[in-house]
VMD Tcl script that draws the C-alpha trace (Angstrom):
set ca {
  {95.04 187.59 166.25}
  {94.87 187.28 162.29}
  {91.55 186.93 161.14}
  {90.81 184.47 158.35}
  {90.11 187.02 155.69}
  {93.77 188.52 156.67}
  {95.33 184.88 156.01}
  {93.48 184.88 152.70}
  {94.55 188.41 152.11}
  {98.45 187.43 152.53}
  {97.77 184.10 150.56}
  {97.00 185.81 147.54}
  {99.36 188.77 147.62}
  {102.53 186.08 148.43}
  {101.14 184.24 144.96}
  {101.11 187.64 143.50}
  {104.53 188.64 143.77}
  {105.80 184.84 143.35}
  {104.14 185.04 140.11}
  {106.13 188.27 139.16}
  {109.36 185.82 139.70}
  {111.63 185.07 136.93}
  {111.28 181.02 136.42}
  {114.34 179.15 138.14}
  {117.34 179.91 135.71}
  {117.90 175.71 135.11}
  {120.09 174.01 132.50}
  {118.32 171.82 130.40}
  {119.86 168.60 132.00}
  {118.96 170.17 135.63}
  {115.36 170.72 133.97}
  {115.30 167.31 133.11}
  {116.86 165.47 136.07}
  {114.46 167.15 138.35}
  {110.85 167.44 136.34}
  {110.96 164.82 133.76}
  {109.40 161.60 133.46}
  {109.39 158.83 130.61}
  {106.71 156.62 130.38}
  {106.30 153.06 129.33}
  {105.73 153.56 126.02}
  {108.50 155.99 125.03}
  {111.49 154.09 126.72}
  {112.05 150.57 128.34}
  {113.66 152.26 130.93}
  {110.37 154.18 132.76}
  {110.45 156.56 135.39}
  {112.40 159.77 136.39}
  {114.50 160.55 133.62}
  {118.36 160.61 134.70}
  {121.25 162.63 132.89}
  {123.51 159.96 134.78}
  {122.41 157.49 132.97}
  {123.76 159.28 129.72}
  {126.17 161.32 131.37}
  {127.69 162.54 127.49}
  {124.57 164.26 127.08}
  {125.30 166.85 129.83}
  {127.27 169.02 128.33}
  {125.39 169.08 124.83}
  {122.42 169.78 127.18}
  {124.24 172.79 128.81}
  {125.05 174.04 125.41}
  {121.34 174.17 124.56}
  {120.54 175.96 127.90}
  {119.53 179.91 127.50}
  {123.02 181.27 129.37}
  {125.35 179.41 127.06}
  {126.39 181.25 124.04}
  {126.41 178.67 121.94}
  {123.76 179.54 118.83}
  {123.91 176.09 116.88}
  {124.45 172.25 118.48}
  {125.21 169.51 116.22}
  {125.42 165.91 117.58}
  {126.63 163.55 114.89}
  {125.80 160.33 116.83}
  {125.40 156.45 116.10}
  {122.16 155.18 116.40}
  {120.18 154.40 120.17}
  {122.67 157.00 122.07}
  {119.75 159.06 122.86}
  {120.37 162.25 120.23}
  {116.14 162.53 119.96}
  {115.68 162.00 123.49}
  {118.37 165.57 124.00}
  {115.86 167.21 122.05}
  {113.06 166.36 123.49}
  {114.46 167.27 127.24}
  {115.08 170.34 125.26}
  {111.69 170.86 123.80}
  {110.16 170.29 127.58}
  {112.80 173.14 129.17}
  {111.67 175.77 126.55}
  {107.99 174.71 127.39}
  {108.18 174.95 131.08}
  {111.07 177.45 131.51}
  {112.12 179.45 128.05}
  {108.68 179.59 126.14}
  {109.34 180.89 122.39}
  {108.29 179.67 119.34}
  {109.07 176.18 118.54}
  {109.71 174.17 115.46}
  {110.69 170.11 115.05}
  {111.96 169.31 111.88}
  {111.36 165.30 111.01}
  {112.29 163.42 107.70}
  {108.80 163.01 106.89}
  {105.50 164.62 107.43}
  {104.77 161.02 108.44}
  {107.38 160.33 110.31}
  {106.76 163.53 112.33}
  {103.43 162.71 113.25}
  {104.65 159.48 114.48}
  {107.26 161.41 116.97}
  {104.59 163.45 118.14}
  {102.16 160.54 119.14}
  {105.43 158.30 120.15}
  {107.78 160.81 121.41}
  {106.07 163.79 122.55}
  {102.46 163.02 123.48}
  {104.11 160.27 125.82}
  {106.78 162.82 127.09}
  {103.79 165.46 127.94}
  {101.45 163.04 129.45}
  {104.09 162.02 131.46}
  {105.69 164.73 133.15}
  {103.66 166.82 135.62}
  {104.71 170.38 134.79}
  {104.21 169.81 131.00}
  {101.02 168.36 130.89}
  {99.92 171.64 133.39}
  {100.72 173.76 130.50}
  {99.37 172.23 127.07}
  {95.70 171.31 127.30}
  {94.37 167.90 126.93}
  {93.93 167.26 122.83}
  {90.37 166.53 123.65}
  {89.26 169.85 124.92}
  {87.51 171.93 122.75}
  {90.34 175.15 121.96}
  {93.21 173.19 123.12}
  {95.60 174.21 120.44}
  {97.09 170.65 120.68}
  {96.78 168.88 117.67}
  {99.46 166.11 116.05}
  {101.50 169.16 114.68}
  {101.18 171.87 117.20}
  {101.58 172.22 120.79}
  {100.40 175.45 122.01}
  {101.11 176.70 125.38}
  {101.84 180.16 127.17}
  {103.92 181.71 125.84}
  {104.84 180.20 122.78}
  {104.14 177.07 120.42}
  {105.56 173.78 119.44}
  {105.12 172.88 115.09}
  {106.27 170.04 114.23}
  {106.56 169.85 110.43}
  {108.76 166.61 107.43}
  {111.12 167.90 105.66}
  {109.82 166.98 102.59}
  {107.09 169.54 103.03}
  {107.79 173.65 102.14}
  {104.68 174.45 103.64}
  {105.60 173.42 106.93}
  {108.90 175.20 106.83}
  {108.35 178.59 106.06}
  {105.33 181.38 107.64}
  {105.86 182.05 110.92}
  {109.58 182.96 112.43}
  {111.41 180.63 114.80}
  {113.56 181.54 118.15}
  {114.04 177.21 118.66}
  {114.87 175.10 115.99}
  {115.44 171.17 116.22}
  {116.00 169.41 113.15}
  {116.41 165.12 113.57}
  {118.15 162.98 111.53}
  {119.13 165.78 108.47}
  {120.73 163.13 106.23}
  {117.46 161.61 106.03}
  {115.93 164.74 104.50}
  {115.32 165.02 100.84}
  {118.04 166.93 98.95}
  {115.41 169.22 97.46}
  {111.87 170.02 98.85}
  {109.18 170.94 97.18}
  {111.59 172.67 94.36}
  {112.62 174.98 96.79}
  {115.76 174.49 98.21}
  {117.25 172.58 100.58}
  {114.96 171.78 103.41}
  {117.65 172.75 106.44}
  {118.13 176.19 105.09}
  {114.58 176.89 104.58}
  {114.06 175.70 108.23}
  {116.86 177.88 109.11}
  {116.30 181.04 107.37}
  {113.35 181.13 109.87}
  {115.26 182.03 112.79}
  {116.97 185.12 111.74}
  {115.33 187.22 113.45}
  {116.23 185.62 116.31}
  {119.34 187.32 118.35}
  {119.22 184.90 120.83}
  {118.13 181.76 118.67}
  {118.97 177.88 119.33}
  {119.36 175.49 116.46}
  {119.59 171.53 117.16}
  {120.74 169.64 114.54}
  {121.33 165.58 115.17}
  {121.86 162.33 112.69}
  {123.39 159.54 111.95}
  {126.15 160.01 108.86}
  {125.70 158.72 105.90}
  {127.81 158.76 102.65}
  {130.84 161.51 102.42}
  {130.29 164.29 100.66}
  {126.56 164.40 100.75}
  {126.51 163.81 104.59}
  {124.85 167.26 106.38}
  {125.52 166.32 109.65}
  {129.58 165.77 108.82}
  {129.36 168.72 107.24}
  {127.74 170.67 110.10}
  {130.08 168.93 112.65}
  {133.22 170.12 110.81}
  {131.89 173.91 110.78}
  {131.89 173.49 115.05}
  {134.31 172.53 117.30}
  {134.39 168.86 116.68}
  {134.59 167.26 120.02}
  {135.34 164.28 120.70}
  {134.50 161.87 124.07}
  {137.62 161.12 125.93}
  {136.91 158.35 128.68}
  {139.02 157.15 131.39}
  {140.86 153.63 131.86}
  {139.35 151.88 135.31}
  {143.09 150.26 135.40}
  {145.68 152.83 134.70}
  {142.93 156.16 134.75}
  {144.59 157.26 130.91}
  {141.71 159.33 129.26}
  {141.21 158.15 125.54}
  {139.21 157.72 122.70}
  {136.90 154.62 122.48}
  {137.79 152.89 118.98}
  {136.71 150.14 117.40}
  {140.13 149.03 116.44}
  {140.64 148.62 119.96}
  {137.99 146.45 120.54}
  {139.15 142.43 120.36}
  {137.18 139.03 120.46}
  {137.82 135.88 119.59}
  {136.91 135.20 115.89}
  {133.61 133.60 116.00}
  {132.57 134.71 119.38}
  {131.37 138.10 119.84}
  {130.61 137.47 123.17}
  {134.22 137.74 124.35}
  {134.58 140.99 123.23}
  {136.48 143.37 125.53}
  {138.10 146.55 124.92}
  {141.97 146.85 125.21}
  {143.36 150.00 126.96}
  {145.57 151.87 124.33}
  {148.14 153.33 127.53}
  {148.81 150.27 129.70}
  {147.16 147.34 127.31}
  {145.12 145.95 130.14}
  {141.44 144.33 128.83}
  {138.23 146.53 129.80}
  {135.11 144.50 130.43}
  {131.57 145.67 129.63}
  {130.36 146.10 133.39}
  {133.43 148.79 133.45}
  {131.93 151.17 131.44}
  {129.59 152.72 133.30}
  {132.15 154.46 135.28}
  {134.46 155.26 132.37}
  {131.36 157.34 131.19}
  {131.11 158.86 134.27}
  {134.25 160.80 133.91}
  {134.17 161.74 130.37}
  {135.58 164.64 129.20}
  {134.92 166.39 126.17}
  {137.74 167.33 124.19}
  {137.30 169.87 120.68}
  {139.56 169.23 117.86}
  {138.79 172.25 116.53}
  {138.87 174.64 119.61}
  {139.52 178.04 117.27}
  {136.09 177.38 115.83}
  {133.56 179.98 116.26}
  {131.88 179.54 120.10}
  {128.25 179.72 118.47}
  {128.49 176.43 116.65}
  {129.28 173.21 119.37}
  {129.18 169.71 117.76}
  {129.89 166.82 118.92}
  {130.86 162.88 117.79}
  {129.90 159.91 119.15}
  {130.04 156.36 118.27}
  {128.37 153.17 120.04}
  {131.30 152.11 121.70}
  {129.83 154.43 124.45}
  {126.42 152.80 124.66}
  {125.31 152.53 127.96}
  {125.68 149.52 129.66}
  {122.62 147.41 129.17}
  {121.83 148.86 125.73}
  {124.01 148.43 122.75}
  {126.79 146.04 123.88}
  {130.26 145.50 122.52}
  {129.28 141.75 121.93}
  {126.24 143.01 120.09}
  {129.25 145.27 118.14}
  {131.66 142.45 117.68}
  {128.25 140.45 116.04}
  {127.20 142.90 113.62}
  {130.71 143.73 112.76}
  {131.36 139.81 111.86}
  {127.68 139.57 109.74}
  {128.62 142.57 107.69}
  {131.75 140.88 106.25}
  {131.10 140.18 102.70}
  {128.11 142.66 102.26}
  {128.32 146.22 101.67}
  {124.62 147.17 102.82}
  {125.49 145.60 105.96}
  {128.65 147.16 106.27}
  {127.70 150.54 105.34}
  {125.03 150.36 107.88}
  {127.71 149.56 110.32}
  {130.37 152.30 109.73}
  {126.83 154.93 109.73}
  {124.83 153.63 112.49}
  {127.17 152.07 114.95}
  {130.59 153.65 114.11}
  {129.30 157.34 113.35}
  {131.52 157.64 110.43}
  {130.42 158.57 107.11}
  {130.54 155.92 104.22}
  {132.76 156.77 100.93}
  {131.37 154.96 97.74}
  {133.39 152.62 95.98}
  {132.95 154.82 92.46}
  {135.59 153.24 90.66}
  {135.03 151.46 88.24}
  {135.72 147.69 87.98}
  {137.45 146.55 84.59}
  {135.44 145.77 81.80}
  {138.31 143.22 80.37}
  {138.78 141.46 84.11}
  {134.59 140.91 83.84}
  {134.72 139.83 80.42}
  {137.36 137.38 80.89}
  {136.12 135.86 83.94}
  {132.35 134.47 82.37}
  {130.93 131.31 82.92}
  {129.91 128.96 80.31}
  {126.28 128.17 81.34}
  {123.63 129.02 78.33}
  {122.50 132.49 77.54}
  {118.26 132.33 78.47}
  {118.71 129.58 81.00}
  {118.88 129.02 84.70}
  {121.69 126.38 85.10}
  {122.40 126.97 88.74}
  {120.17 125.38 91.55}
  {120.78 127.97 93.87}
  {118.79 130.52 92.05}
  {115.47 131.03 93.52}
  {113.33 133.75 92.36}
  {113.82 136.11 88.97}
  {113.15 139.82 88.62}
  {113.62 142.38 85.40}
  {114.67 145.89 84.82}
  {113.85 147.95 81.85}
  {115.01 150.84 79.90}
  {113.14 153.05 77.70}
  {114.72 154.32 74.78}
  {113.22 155.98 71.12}
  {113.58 153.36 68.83}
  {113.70 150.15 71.51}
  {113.13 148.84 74.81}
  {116.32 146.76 76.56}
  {115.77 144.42 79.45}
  {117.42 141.91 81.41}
  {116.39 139.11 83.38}
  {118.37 138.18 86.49}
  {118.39 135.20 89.23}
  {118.65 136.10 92.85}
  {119.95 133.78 95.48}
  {121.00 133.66 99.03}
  {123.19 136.05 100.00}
  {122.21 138.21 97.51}
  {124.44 136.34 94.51}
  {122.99 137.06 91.06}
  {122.94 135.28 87.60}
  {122.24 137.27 84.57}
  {119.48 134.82 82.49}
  {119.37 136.76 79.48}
  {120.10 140.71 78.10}
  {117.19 141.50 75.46}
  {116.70 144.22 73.10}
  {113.31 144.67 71.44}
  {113.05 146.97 68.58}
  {110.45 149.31 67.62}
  {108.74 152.91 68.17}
  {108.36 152.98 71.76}
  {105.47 155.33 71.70}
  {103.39 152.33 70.09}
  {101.55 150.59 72.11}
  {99.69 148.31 69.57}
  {100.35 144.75 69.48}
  {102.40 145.69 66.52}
  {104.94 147.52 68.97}
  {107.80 146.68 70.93}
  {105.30 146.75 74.44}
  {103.36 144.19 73.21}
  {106.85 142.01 73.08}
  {107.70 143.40 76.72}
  {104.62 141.50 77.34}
  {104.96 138.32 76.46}
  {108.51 138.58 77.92}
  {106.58 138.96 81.39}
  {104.68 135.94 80.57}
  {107.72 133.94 79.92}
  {109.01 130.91 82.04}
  {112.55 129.53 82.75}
  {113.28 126.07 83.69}
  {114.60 125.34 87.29}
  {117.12 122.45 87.23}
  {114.70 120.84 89.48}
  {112.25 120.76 86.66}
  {110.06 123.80 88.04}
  {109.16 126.65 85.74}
  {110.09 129.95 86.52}
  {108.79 133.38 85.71}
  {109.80 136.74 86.49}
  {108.14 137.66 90.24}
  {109.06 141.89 89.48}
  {109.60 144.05 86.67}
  {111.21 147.38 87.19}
  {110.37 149.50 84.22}
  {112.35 152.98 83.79}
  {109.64 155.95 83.48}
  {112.62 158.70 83.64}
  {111.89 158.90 79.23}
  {108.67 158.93 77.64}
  {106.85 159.18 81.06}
  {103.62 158.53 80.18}
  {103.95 155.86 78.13}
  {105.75 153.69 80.52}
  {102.79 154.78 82.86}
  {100.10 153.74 80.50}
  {101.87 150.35 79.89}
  {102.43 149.62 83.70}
  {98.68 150.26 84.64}
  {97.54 147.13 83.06}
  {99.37 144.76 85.68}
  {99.04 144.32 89.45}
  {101.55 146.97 91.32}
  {103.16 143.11 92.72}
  {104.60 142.55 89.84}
  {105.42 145.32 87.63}
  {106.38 148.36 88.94}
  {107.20 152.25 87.27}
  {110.64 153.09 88.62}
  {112.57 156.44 88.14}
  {116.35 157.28 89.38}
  {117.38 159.65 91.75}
  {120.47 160.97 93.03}
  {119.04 162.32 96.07}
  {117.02 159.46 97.36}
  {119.12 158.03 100.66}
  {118.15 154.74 100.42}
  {118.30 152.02 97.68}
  {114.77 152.07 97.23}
  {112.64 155.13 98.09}
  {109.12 154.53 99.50}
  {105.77 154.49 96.53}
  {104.31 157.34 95.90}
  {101.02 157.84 94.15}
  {101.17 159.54 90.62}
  {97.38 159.17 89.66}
  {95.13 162.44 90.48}
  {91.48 162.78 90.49}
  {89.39 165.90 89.08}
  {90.01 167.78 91.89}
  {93.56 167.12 91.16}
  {93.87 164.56 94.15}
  {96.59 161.67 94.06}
  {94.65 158.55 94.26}
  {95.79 156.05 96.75}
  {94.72 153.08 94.99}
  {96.01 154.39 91.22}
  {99.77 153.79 89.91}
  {102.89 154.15 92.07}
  {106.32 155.20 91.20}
  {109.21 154.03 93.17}
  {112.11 156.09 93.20}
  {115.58 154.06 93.12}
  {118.82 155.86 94.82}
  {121.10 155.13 91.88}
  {124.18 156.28 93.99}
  {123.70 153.99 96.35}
  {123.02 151.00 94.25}
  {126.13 151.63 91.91}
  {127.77 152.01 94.43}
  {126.93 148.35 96.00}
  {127.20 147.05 92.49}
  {130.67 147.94 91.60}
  {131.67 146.95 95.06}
  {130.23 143.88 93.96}
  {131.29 143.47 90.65}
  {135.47 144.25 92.48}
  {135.05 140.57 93.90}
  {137.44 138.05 93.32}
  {136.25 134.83 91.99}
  {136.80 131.77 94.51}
  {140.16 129.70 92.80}
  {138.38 126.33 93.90}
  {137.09 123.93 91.15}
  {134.46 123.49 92.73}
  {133.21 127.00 92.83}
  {132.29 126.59 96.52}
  {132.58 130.00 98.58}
  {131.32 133.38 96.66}
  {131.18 135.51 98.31}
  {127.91 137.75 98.99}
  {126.78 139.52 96.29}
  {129.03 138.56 93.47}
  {127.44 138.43 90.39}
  {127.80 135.89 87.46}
  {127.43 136.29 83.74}
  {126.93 133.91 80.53}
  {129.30 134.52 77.53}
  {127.92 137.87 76.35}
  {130.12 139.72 74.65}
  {132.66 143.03 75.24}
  {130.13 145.63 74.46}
  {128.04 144.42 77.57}
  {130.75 144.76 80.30}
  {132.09 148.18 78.30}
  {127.86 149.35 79.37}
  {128.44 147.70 82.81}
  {131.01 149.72 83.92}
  {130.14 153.12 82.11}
  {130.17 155.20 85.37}
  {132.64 156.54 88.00}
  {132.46 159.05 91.13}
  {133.35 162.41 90.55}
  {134.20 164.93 93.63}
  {132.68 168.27 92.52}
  {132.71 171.70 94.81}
  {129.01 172.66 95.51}
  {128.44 175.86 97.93}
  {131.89 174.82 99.76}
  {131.74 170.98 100.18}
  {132.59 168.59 98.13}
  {129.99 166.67 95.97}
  {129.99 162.92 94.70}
  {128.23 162.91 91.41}
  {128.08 159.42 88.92}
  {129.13 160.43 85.70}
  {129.37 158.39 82.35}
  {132.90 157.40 80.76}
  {131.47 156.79 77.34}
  {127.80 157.05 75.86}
  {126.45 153.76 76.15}
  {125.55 152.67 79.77}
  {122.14 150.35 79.34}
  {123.71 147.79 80.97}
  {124.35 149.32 84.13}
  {120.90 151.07 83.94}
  {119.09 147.27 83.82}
  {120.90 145.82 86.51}
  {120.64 148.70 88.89}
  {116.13 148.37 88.29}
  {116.86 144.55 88.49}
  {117.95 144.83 91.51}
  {115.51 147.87 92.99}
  {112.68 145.04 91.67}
  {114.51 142.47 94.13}
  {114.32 145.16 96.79}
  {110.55 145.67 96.20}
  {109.93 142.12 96.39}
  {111.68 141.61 99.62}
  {115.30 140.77 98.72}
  {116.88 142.85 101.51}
  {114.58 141.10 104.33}
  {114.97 138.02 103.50}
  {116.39 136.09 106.42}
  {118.22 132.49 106.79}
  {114.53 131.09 107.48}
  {113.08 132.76 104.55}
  {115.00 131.39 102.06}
  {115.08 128.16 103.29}
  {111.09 128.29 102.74}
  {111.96 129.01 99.17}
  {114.03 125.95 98.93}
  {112.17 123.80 100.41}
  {108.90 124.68 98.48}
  {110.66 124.45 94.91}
  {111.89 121.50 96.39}
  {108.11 120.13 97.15}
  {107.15 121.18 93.86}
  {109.44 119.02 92.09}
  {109.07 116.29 93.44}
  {107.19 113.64 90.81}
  {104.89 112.10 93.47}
  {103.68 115.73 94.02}
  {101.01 115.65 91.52}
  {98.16 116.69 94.29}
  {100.02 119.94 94.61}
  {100.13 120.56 90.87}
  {96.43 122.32 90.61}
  {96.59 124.25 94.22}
  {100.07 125.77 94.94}
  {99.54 127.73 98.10}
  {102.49 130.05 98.23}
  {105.75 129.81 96.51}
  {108.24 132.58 96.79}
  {106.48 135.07 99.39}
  {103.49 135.24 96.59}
  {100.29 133.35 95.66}
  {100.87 130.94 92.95}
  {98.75 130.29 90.18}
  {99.34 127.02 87.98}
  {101.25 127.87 85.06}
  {101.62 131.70 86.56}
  {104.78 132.22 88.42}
  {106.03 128.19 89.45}
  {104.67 125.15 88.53}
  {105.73 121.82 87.97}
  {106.94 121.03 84.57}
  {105.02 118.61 82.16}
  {107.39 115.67 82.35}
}
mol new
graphics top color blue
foreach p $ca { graphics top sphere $p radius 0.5 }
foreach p [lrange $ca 0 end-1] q [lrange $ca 1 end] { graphics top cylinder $p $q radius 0.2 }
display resetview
């Protein structure tokens, strides 16, 4: 009869040799359908995490898996089709099954300690066999901090892009990198952050790279161009009428004009109409298909657009919608073709005619607001040796602008006396405009150019509240129209203080780029002026030299390490004009222009409205908020004397 001490005895030598086991050799999508977990507060879908529910991620999963050959997966996917989450079911297979050294590439430093509390913390918490292997953040030595995850065997960094230091030290066997067309062009002076991430892996024989994003604009897009270096595959998806495998397109998709919710997609073999519910079984029998299937077997990538949402997330009605608001508006519908479509965006670079603008002014007065319809005014400036230019412009719904007035201001722009041309700059600031409702106007946001004479433009800025005038600088590498603030003022230790001066950077690519597409617009042929369209811009009776500025710059495709480039270059010297308009409108941005929504502006109507109104004399001393700011009498709106 076996004693107790034997049973012990053979209890701990059985652990023994199962601990000199190899771990189960799993897939990552096996991994995940059989250990994960999401929680409440990473997904609104908690529970046991199920490959079936994205079935297109299985074989991107596979590819990421130890035994596959595959060195370097790219997934150039709209937005909400679960690219992060692939990483992250990737991230928890290395933990629990491959350990190595680990390293999660976000756009931001900020933005990767958000994924980490958001993303991964949740993800670790949650699943069972994870949280057994990193120790609880609050134990003392638990080499789990925001930015690294230890556990045996390896470690998890996670590190922004726009940081050197977190992309170089220590080599790499597992690399994921999220959204790359989000990362900075250039970090630190250093390079470009993706190759600095990747040079750390080259040690690596057996190495795994992830790379996912949304496009963004052609030519400058890394995921597109990563995608065409793989296979390019492509999700093919059965018909539930005639079983045809095909492409899901938005061409193919069809609704009723005005109502999205009848949108159903039409079968390009036998014609029939596909409803939503259908989809979930189309998915189910995907098949993915490489255009490119002589491309070397250690770079995969795949495409995918939201036509394959899931059923219950991004809908083809909620397609058809966003599709019909973009019409007219080419933030909107750049947004579309990236986020929803997958597709990368070409600028409009060409420019409009100066002679068709010129010809096509309106007769109200130079230095006047003579349309009813504007409702707020902003300024860009431009620094130059001998004089400063601005222009005022009215902003409406819709995002339709009217030039007020184009002023130059002579002098040495290094004075800063009240003899100099600064001290004119400021009493343009101070300036009002007449509402045809009788209201007084003045300019809510002042863009001024620090790209010349630096700290001047600095000095000058300092002396007004960060609301309303604002130290701007263009960039061709910034991916959105206006970059976020970032503090230029340093303390004695050399410190950036919070609280001190701001510059924005402006992506001048991409507001050219809406600008010109703006500026191509036809004007309505009715009388009565009714329907402009979004965005089109109108101009007084300035004259040819103006327009010749306005339309100074094109697109021009240039070869940089193997892809092509789109740089804006200038047609003749003189391009001030464009230069105003494009901080104009980055000063509209800061001030809210871009989330404005139907309600909002109707609040702005209705309070210049309230304001003008003669029997509205209590108001006059106590204006509580005009324009999304708090009004002072005789500040930014009051009521004119009458």
């Amino acid at each position: 009869m076996e004693t107790f001490e034997h049973q012990r005895h053979r209890t701990a030598l059985n652990a023994f040799w199962l601990g000199l086991e190899p771990d189960p050799l799993l897939t990552v999508d096996a991994w995940a359908d059989s250990y994960r977990f999401l929680s409440d507060r990473e997904s609104p879908e908690p529970g046991r995490w199920r490959t079936s529910r994205v079935p297109y991620l299985v074989e991107p999963l596979r590819c990421l898996s130890p035994m596959h050959p595959a060195k370097e997966v790219v997934l150039m996917f709209g937005a909400q089709l679960a690219k992060t989450e692939a990483g992250n079911n990737w991230i928890g297979h290395n933990i629990a099954c491959a350990p190595g050294p680990m390293l999660a590439v976000q756009p931001t430093v900020d933005i990767g300690k958000r994924y980490s509390r958001q993303r991964l913390a949740p993800m670790i918490q949650a699943t069972p066999t994870l949280r057994g292997k990193i120790k609880d953040s609050r134990s003392r030595d638990s080499g789990n901090t925001v930015l690294s995850k230890e556990f045996p065997g390896g470690l998890l960094m996670i590190a922004g892009a726009n940081s050197a230091a977190g992309l170089r030290s220590m080599p790499i066997r597992y690399l994921f990198q999220d959204e790359i067309d989000a990362y900075p062009e250039d970090c630190d002076g250093e390079g470009d952050p993706c190759e600095l991430a990747e040079a750390r892996t080259r040690n690596f024989s057996r190495k795994k790279i992830l790379s996912t994003s949304t496009p963004t604009f052609e030519g400058r897009s890394r995921i597109a161009a990563k995608f065409l270096e793989g296979n390019q595959q492509y999700c093919h998806v059965p018909c539930p009428h005639c079983g045809e495998h095909q492409l899901l397109v938005f061409a193919n998709l069809k609704w009723d004009k005005g109502r999205p919710d009848t949108a159903r997609y039409v079968c390009e073999s036998c014609g029939t109409l596909i409803d939503e519910h259908q989809k979930t079984k189309m998915l189910a029998g995907h098949r993915w298909i490489p255009a490119n299937p002589d491309a070397s077997p250690e770079t995969v990538s795949f495409h995918l657009n939201s036509l394959y949402s899931p059923v219950g997330w991004f809908s083809w009605a909620a397609i058809a919608k966003q599709w019909e608001k973009a019409q007219g508006n080419p933030n909107r519908l750049r947004t579309f073709v990236n986020t929803v479509l997958a597709e990368t965006w070409k600028e409009k670079g060409e420019a409009p005619e100066w002679k068709k603008l010129y010809d096509r002014r309106e007769t109200y007065a130079v230095n006047s607001i003579s349309d009813p319809q504007v409702l707020f005014l902003t300024s860009g400036v431009d620094v130059q040796a001998d004089r400063l230019e601005a222009e005022i412009v009215g902003w409406g719904k819709d995002k339709q602008s009217w030039s007020i007035d184009h002023r130059v201001i002579q002098g040495d722009t290094d004075d800063l006396s009240d003899a100099g041309p600064w001290h004119e700059l400021a009493k343009l600031l101070e300036e009002t405009w007449v509402h045809p409702g009788g209201v007084e106007l003045a300019i809510v946001r002042m863009a001024v150019d620090e790209g010349y004479k630096t700290q001047t433009v600095r000095t000058w800025v300092r002396q007004y509240p960060p609301t309303r005038v604002m130290a701007v600088r263009g960039s061709d590498t910034t991916q959105a129209l206006l970059g976020l603030p970032r503090a230029v003022d340093v303390n004695t230790d050399g410190k950036r203080i919070k609280r001190g001066l701001k510059h924005w950077n402006v992506g001048v690519g991409i507001a050219k780029s809406e600008l010109y597409g703006w500026l191509q617009q036809e004007k309505p042929t009715s009388e009565s002026g009714d329907g402009y369209p979004g965005g089109y811009c109108h101009f007084p009776e300035y004259g040819e030299e103006y327009f010749r500025q306005l339309t100074a710059e094109q697109i021009v495709v240039r070869l940089v390490r193997g892809y092509r480039r789109y740089t804006w270059e200038k047609t003749r010297d003189r391009n001030e004009a464009l230069d105003l308009r494009i901080y104009a409108r980055a000063a509209a941005a800061a001030f809210g222009l871009d989330r404005f929504k139907e309600a909002r502006w109707k609040e702005m109507e209705e309070a210049l409205a309230a304001v003008s109104k003669p029997d509205s004399t209590k108001d006059n001393g106590q204006i509580r908020e005009v324009n999304g700011v708090k009004m002072r009498p005789g500040k930014y709106l009051k009521k004119r004397d009458r």
